[in-house]
SEKE-76614 format. One record per residue (C-alpha): x negated, y, z negated; residue in three letters. Coordinates in steps of 0.05 Angstrom, whole numbers, padded with zeros to 5 digits, always signed. Each point is the difference from the previous one (the first is absolute). Example, Ala and Ser with C-alpha at 12.3 -4.5 7.8 and 13.67 -1.06 7.14 Angstrom:
// residues 2
-00246-00090-00156ALA-00027+00069+00013SER
// end
This chain:
// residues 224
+00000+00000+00000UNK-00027+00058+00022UNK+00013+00065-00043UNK-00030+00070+00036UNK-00019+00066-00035UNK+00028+00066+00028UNK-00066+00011+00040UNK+00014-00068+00039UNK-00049-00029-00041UNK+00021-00075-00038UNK+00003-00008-00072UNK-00059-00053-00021UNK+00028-00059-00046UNK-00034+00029-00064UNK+00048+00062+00014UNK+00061-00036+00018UNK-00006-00041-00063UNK+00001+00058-00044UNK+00061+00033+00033UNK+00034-00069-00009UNK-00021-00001-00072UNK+00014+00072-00009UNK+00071-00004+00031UNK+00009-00075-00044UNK-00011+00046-00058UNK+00041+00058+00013UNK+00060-00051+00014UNK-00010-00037-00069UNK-00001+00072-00031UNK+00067+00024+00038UNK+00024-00078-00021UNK-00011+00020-00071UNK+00026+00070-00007UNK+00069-00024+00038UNK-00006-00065-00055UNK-00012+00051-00058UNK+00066+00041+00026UNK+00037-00059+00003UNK-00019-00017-00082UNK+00014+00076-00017UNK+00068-00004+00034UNK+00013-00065-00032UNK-00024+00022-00076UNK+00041+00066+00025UNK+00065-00042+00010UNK-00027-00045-00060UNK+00004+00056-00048UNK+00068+00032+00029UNK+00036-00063-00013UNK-00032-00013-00067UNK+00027+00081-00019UNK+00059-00009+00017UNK+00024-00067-00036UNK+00051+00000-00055UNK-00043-00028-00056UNK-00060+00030-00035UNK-00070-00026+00039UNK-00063+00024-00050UNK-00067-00010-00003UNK-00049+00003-00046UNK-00074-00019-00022UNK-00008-00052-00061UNK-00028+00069-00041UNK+00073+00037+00023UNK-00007+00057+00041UNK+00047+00002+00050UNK-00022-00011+00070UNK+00072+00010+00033UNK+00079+00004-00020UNK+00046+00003+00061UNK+00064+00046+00000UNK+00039-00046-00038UNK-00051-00011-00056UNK-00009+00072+00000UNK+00065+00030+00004UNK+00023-00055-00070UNK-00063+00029-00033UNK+00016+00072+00013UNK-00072+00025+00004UNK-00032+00041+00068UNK-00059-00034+00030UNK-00041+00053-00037UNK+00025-00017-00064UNK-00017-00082+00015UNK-00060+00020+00018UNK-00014+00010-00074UNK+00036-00058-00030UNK-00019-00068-00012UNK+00051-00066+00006UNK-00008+00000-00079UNK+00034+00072-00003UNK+00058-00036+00024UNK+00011-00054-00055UNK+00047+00008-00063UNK-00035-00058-00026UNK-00081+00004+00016UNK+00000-00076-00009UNK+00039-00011+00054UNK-00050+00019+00050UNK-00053-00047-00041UNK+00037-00047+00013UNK+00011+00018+00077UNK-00078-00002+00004UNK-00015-00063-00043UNK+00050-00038+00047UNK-00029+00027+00068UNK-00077-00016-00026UNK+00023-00067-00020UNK+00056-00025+00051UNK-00010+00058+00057UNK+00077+00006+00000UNK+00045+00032-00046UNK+00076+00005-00006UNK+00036+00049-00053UNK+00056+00045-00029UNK-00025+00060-00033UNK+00021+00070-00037UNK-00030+00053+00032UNK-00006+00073-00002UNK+00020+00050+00050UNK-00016+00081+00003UNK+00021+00023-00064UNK+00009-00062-00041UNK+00066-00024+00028UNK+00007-00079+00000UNK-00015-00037+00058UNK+00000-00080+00000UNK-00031-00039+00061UNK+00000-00074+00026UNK-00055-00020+00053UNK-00061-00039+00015UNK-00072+00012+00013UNK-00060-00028+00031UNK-00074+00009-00006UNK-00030+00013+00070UNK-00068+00016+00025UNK-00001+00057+00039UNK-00036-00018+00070UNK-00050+00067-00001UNK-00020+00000-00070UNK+00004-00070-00020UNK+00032+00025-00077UNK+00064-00026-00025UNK+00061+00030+00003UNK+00069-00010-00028UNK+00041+00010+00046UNK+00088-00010-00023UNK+00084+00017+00017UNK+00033+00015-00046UNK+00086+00013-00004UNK+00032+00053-00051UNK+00044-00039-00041UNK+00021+00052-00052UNK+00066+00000+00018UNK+00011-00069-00013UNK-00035+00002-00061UNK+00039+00059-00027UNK+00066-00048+00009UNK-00038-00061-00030UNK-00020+00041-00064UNK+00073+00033+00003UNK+00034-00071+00004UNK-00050-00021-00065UNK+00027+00060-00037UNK+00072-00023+00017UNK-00008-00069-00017UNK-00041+00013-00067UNK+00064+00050-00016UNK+00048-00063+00021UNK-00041-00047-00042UNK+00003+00052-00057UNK+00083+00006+00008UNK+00004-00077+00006UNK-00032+00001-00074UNK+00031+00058-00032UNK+00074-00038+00033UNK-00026-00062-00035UNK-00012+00033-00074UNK+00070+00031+00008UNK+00031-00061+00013UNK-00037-00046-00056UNK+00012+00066-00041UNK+00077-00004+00020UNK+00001-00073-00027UNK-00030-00001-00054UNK+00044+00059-00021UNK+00061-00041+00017UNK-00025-00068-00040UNK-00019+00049-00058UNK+00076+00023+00011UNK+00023-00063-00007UNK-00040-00011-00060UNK+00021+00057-00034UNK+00075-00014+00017UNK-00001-00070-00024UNK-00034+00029-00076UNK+00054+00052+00006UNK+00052-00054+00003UNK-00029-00034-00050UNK-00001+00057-00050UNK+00069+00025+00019UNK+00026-00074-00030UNK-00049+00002-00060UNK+00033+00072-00017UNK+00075-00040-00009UNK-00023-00041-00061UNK-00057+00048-00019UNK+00015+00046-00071UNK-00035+00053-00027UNK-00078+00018+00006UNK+00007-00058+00053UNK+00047+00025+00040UNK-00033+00067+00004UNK-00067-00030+00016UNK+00032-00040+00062UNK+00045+00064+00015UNK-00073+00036+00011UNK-00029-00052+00037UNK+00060-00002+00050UNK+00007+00067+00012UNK-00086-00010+00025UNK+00024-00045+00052UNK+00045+00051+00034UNK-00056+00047+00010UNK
// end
């Protein structure tokens, strides 16, 4: 194959090995750059769809600062981007030993499933049900924990309400119960005192003097 300069002159083989190499490497490069579009529209559409879901998606290093929160997560917490920026996943925890526990479980089984009081901007309740997993993250190598999580307040607000009305139920149930042994043993002692009553009464019609006054007093105690 013959390959000619401008001036009519051919290209030796040294030469037209170099412009194939040079041209094998400029393809590879355009090769890459379209490849490394294609991953950035793919993490791009990745990252959409992962912002948009209706549950919580968080991640986090073992230590607990907080890598990323998307609009879900964020919006429950109540805190700007600025503000998490400051905050740690511990900030977040009514109890402190619930996230020990988180982290003890994802050292030891790498996967961790829970229901948790939290704590949103300004202290208000929050209680969430999810799962995480330790990952290693493909350009640093480190562990991360990455979990979804689901607001479940709601549900437990109507749990804890339901408790409140049953321990009040159980607590009716009882107080019913002492009025009605209450009631009878009332009515037996009734009975009782009717029956002594009758007795007296027919004591008093053969009865005579300090006797009769004696059984007259105790009578008249019966009818009280």
């Amino acid at each position: 194959l013959a390959v000619n300069r401008r001036d009519g002159g051919a290209f030796d083989e040294a030469m037209i090995e170099t412009t194939v190499a040079f041209t094998g490497v400029v393809a590879e490069g355009v090769q890459r750059l379209r490849d490394f579009e294609r991953l950035e529209e793919s993490e791009r559409r990745y990252r959409n769809l992962v912002e948009k879901l209706p549950v919580g998606v968080v991640h986090t290093t073992p230590e607990g600062r907080i890598l990323y929160l998307n609009e879900y997560a964020r919006s429950l917490y109540g805190h700007t981007e600025e503000e998490l920026g400051c905050l740690t996943a511990e900030a977040f925890y009514v109890d402190p030993e619930d996230r020990a526990r988180l982290v003890r479980a994802m050292e030891e089984h790498g996967v961790y499933s829970y229901e948790v009081q939290l704590r949103r901007k300004g202290g208000r309740p929050l209680w969430v049900r999810g799962t995480s997993t330790r990952v290693a993250n493909p350009a640093t190598g480190r562990h991360e924990y990455h979990g979804f999580f689901e607001d479940v307040t709601a549900r437990r607000l109507v749990e804890g309400e339901y408790s409140r009305l049953e321990e009040q139920l159980r607590q009716s149930q009882k107080m019913e119960a002492v009025g009605q042994l209450t009631a009878g043993i009332a009515h037996n002692f009734n009975n009782m005192l009717q029956g002594i009553s009758g007795n007296l009464q027919l004591a008093l019609l053969d009865a005579e003097g300090g006797i009769r006054q004696l059984l007259g007093d105790a009578d008249r105690v019966t009818h009280r």
